[in-house]
N, C-alpha and C positions, 0 to 999 in steps of 0.2 A: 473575532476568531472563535466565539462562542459556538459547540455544535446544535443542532437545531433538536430543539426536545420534542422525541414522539411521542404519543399518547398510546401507551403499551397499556392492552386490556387485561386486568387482573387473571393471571394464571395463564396467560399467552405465550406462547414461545414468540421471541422476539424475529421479527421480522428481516431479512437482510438478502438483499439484490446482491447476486453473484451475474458478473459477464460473460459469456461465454468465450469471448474474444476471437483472434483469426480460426476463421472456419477451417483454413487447412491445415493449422498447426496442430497443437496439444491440447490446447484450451475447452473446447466442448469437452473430450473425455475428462480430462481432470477435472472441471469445473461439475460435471455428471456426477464422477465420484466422491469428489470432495462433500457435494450436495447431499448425498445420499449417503454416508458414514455419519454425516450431524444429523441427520434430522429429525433423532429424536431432543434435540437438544433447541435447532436451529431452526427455523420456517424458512428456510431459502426460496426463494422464487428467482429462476433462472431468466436472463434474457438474449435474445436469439431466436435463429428460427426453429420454431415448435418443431415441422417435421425432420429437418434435418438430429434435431437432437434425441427425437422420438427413438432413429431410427440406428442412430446413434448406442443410446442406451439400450436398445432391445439386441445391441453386440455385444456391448459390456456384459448385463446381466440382465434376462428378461425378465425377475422380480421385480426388477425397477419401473415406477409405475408413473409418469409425466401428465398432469393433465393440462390441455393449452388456452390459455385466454387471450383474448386482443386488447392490445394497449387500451383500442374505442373503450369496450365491456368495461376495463377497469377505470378510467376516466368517468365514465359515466355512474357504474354500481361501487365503485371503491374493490378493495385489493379482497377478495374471497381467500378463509383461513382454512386452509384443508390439517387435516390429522397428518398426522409423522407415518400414513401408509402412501404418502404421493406426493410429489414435487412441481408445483407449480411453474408456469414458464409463459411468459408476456413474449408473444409473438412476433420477434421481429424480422422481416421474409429476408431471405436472401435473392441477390437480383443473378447467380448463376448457380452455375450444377458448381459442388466442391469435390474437388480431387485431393485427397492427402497429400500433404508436402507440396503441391504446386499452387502460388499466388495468382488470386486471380481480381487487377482493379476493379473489379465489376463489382466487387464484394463489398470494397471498402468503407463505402458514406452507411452501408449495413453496421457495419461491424460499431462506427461511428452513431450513429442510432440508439444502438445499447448505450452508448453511455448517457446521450440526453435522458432515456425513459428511467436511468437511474436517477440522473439526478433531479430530473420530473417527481420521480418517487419520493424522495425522501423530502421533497420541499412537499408533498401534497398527503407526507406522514403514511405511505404504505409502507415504506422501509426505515427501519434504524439506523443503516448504516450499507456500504455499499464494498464488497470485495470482487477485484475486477482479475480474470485470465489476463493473459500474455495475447497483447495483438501485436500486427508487424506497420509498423509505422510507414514502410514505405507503398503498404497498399493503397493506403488512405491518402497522402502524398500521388501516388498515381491514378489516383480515383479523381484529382484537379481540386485538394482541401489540405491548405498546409497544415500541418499537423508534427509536433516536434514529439510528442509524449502526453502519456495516462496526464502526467502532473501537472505540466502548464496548458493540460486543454481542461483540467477539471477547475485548477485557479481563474484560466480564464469564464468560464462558462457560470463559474460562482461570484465573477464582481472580486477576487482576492487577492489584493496587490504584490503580495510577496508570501509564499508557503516555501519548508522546507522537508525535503524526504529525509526518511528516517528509517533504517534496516533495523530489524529488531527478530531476535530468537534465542533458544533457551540453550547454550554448548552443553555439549557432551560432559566434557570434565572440565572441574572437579565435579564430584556430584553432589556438591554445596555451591554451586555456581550461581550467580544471580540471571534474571534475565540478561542478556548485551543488549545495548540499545545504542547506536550510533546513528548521532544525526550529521548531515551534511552541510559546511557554509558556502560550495560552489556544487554543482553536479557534471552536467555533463560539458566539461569546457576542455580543449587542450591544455596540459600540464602547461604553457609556456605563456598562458591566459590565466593563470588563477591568480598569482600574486597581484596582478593588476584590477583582478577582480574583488580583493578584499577590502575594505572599506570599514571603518570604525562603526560607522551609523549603519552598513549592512550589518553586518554580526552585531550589534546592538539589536537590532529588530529578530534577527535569527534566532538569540540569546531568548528573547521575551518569548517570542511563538514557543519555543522547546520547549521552556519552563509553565506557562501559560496550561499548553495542553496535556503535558506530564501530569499537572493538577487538575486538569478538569474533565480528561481522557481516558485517564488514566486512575485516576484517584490518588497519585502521590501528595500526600501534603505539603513535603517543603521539600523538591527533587534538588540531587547534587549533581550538577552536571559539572565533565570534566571537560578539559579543552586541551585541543592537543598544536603546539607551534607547528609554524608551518615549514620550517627550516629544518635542517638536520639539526638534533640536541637544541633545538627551540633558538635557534641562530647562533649559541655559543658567544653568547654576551655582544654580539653583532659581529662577529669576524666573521658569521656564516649566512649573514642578511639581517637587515633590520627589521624586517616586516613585522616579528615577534613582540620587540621592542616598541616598534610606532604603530602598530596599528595593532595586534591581536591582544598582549598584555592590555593597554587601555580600556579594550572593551571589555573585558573580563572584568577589572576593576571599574569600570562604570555600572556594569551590570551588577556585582556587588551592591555597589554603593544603594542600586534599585530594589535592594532586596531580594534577589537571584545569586540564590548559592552555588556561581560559578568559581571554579578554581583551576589555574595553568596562566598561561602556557607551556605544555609538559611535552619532552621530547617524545614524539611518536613512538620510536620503536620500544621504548620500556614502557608506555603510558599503556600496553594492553598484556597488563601481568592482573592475576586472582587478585595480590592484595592489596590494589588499586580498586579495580574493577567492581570488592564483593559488598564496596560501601557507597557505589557512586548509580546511580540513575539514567545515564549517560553519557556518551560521551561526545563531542563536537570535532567532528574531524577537517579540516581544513579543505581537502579535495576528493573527488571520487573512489580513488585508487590507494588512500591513506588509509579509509577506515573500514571500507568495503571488502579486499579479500581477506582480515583479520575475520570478518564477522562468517562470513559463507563458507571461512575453510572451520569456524567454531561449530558450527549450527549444521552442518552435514545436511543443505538440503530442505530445510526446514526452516530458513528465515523468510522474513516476511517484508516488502513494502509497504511503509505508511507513510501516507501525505499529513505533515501538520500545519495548522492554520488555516482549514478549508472551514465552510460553518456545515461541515457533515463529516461523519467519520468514512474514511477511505480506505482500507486494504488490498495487496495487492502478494503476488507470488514474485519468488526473489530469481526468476530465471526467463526468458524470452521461450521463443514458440516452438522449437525446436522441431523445426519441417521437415530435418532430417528423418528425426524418430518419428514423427506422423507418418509421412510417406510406407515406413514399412510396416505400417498396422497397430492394429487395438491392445492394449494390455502389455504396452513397454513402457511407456509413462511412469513415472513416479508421480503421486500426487499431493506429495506430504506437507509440500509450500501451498498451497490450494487450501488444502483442509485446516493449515494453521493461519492462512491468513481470516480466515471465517471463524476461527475459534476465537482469533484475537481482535475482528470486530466486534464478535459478541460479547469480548471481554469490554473492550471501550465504550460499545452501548450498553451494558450495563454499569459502569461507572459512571456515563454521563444521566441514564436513567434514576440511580441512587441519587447524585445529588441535583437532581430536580424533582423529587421528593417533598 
């Protein structure tokens, strides 16, 4: 579960692959933008196709200055470190013309591409860590490559028997608020699938990954994760389910006993108040929809995707491609989940770079 440690050269800006994602969505411009607000901070090196993003960025802002390499060039000469006045971008063509807001399968095993060269990257140490746009899963799907998601194609693709997503960003108020960090122990399943989906020995392994990369991702030393039942009022002593009872309480107290300062089953709806939240590390939400619109309606915008348990750090923006807003042009985007997801890879490759030290 360990991530893979780069060899970051003394007084470097750290390195980190952004995706551009569906070409007709949001993704190249924010991913442009996002790029371009860090880099005096961040070496982002964009992937996607160079001209389209070229031509891309000379709409946003013609400051913005892209230079392009080919995946070959970098395989062969290793990843060239330009200054914080230009943004690098590994070459990957698109196989049609892109129209805003309209999908086109042609595009998709492209779009699909970006992510192998990322994760080519950070196994071959160009990148530290990898933060990917919003693609549309059904293109890739109609391109003839099943494809469910960012999360179970990056587990798969890394050998990773089980990783758990995890929303994370800084709310609004109070303005002594801690980060929120809620992970998930099912994702994307029908509400009427998840109780059947918990398992003692899943959320035991769930439990370890959380705590695991909190400490070595993160740098928390001894993280509190809270957990939240999965019944109304944590099943109300079983008169409202026992799931609580037989399966989620147990692994909590197993985990414990592992030395994982997990604590609950705590009823949902009060489990996401300030003076719970300003001493805990995270929290374990039960299903998609439990712990997810607490965090998006805290964070305004500004929450962020991470994958834990992959052996590379993974960020991602907290909203899909929105082909609507593409379709009618440049400079409606918000890009503020973009830019925080890249802040907060560089947070994570820096914590995992400190203690590999």
């Amino acid at each position: 579960m360990g991530a893979t440690l780069h060899n970051r050269r003394p007084g470097a800006r750290p390195a980190i692959a952004v995706t551009s994602g569906e070409p007709a969505g949001i993704g190249p411009e924010i991913a442009i933008r996002a790029a371009w607000a860090m880099r005096a901070e961040v070496n982002c090196v964009l992937l996607g196709d160079a001209a389209f993003l070229a031509m891309t960025a000379g709409y946003i802002d013609p400051a913005i200055r892209l230079s392009a390499l080919s995946l070959q060039a970098v395989r062969n000469g290793g990843m060239p470190h330009f200054g914080p006045d230009r943004i690098s971008v590994i070459d990957v063509p698109l196989s049609a013309h892109v129209v805003p807001g309209q999908l086109d399968k042609d595009n998709g095993r492209a779009v699909l591409a970006t992510l192998d060269a990322a994760i080519e990257g950070v196994r071959a140490g160009w990148f530290e860590a990898v933060a990917t746009a919003p693609l549309q899963k059904s293109t890739i799907n109609d391109a003839g490559v099943k494809f469910s998601g960012h999360t179970e194609y990056f587990a798969e693709r890394t050998g990773t028997a089980q990783v758990v997503m995890m929303l994370a960003g800084q709310p609004c108020a109070p303005a002594d608020s801690p980060p929120l960090r809620v992970a998930l122990a099912t994702t994307h399943l029908p509400l009427r699938d998840v109780a059947a989906a918990l398992t003692r020995e899943g959320l035991a392994t769930t439990l370890d990954i959380v705590a695991h990369d909190l400490r070595t991702k993160f740098g928390i030393a001894a993280p509190r994760i809270l957990v939240a039942g999965l019944n109304p009022h944590a099943g109300e002593n079983g008169y409202l389910g026992r799931e609580d009872i037989e399966v989620v309480g147990p692994a909590v107290e197993a985990a414990r006993a592992r030395g994982i300062d997990a604590r609950g089953p705590y009823p949902a709806d009060t489990l996401f108040q300030h003076k719970y939240l300003k001493d805990a590390d995270c929290v374990l939400a039960m299903y998609h929809d439990q712990g997810l619109p607490v965090l998006k309606y805290a964070t305004f915008g500004r929450g962020v995707n991470i994958t834990l348990g992959l052996p590379l750090i993974r960020t991602s923006v907290d909203h899909g491609t929105a082909l609507d807003l593409a379709g009618k042009g440049l400079g409606l985007a918000e890009h503020g989940s973009m830019e925080e997801a890249i802040a907060t890879a560089l947070r994570m490759a820096n914590a995992v770079h400190a203690a590999g030290k």
